[in-house]
ROSE-4610 file (N, C-alpha, C; in Angstrom, 1 decimal, always signed):
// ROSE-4610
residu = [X/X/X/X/X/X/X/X/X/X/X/X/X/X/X/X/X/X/X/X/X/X/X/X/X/X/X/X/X/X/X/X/X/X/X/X/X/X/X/X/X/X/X/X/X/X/X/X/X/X/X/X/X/X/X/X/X/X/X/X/X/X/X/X/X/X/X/X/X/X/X/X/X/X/X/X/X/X/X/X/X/X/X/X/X/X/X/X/X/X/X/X/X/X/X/X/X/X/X/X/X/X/X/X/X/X/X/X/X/X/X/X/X/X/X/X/X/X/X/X/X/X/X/X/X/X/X/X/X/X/X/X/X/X/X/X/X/X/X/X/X/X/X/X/X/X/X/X/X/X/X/X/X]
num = [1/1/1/2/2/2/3/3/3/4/4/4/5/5/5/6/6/6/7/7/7/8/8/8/9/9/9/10/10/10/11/11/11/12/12/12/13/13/13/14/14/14/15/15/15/16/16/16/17/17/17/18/18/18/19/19/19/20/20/20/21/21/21/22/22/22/23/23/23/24/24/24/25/25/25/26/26/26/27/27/27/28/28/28/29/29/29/30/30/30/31/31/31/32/32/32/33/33/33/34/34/34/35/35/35/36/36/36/37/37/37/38/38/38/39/39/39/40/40/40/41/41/41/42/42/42/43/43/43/44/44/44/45/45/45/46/46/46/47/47/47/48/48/48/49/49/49/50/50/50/51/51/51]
x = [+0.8/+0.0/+0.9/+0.5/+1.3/+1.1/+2.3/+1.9/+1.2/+0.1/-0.1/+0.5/+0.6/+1.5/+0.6/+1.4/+0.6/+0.5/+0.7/+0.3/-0.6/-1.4/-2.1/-3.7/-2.9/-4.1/-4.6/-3.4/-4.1/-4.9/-4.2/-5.2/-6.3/-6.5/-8.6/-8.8/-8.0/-8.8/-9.3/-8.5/-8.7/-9.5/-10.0/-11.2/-12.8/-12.2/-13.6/-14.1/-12.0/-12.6/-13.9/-13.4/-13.3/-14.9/-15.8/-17.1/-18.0/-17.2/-18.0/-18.1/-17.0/-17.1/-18.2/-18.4/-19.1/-21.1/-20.7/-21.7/-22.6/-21.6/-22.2/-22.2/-22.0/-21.9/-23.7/-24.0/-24.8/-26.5/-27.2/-28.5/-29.6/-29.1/-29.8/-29.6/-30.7/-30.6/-30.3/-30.4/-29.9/-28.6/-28.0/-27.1/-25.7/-26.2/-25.8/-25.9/-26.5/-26.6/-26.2/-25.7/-24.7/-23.3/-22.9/-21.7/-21.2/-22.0/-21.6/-21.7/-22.5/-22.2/-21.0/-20.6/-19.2/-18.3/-17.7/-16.9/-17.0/-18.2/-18.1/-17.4/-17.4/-16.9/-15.5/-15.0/-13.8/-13.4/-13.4/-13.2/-12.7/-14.0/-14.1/-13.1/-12.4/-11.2/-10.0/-10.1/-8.8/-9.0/-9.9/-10.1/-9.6/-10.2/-10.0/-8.3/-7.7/-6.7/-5.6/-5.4/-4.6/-4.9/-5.6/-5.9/-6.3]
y = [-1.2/+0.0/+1.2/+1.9/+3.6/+4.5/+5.4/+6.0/+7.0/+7.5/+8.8/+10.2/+11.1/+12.1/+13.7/+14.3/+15.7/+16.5/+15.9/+16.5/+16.1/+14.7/+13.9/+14.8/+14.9/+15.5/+16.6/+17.5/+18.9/+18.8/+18.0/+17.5/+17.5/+16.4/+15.8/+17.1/+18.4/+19.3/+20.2/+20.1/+21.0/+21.1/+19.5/+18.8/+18.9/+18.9/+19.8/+21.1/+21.4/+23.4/+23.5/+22.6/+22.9/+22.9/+21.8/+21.2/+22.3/+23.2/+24.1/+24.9/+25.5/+26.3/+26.4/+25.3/+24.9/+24.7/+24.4/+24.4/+26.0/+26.6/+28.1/+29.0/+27.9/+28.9/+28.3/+27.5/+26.6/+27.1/+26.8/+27.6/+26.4/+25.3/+24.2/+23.4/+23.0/+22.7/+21.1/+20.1/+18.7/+18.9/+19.9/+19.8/+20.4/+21.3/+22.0/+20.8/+20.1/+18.7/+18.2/+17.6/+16.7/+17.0/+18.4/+19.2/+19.2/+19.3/+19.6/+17.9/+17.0/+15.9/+15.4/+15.6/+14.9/+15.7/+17.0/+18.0/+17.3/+16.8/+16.2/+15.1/+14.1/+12.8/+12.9/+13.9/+14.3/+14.6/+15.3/+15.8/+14.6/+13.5/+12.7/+11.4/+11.4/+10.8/+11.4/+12.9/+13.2/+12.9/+13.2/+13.2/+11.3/+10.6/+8.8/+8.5/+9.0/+9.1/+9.9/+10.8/+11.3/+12.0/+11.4/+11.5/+9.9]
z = [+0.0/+0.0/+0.0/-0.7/-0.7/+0.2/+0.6/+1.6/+1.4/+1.9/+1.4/+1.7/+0.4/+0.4/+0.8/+1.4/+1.6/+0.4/-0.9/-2.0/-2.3/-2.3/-2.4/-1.5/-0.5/+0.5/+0.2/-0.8/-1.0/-2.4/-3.0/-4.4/-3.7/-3.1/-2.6/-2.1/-1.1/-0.4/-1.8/-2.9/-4.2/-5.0/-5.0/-5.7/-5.0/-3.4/-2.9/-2.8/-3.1/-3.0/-4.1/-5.3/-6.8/-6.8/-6.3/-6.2/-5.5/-4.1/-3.7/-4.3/-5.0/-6.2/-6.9/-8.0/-8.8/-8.5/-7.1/-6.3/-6.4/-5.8/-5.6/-7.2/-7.9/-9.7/-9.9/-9.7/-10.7/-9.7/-10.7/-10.1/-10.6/-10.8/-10.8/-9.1/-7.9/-7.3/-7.0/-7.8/-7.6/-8.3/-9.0/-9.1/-7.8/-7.9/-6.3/-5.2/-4.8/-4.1/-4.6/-5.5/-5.4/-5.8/-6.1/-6.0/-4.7/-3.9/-2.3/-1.2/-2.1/-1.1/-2.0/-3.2/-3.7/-2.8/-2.8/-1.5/-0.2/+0.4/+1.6/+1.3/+0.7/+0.4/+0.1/-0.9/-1.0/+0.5/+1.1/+2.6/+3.3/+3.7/+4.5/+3.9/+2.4/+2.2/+2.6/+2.8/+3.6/+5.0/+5.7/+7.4/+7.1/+6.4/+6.6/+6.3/+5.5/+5.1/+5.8/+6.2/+6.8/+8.4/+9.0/+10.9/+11.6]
């Protein structure tokens, strides 16, 4: 198994910045929901991954 890297970690934090972002552009609401539960998921693979 590889270890994970703190580049790795800022990637996933970048991919959820990226989603809230995207989240707060779009003015369709199921899309907005599911922009922001992907960001949580991303999140919660760093919190599983690195703590």
């Amino acid at each position: 198994m590889a270890i994970p890297t703190i580049e790795k970690r800022e990637e996933y934090v970048g991919y959820a910045e990226h989603c809230v972002k995207l989240a707060r552009q779009t003015k369709d609401p199921e899309s907005r929901r599911i922009l922001r539960e992907m960001a949580a998921e991303w999140l919660k693979l760093v919190d599983k991954t690195y703590h």
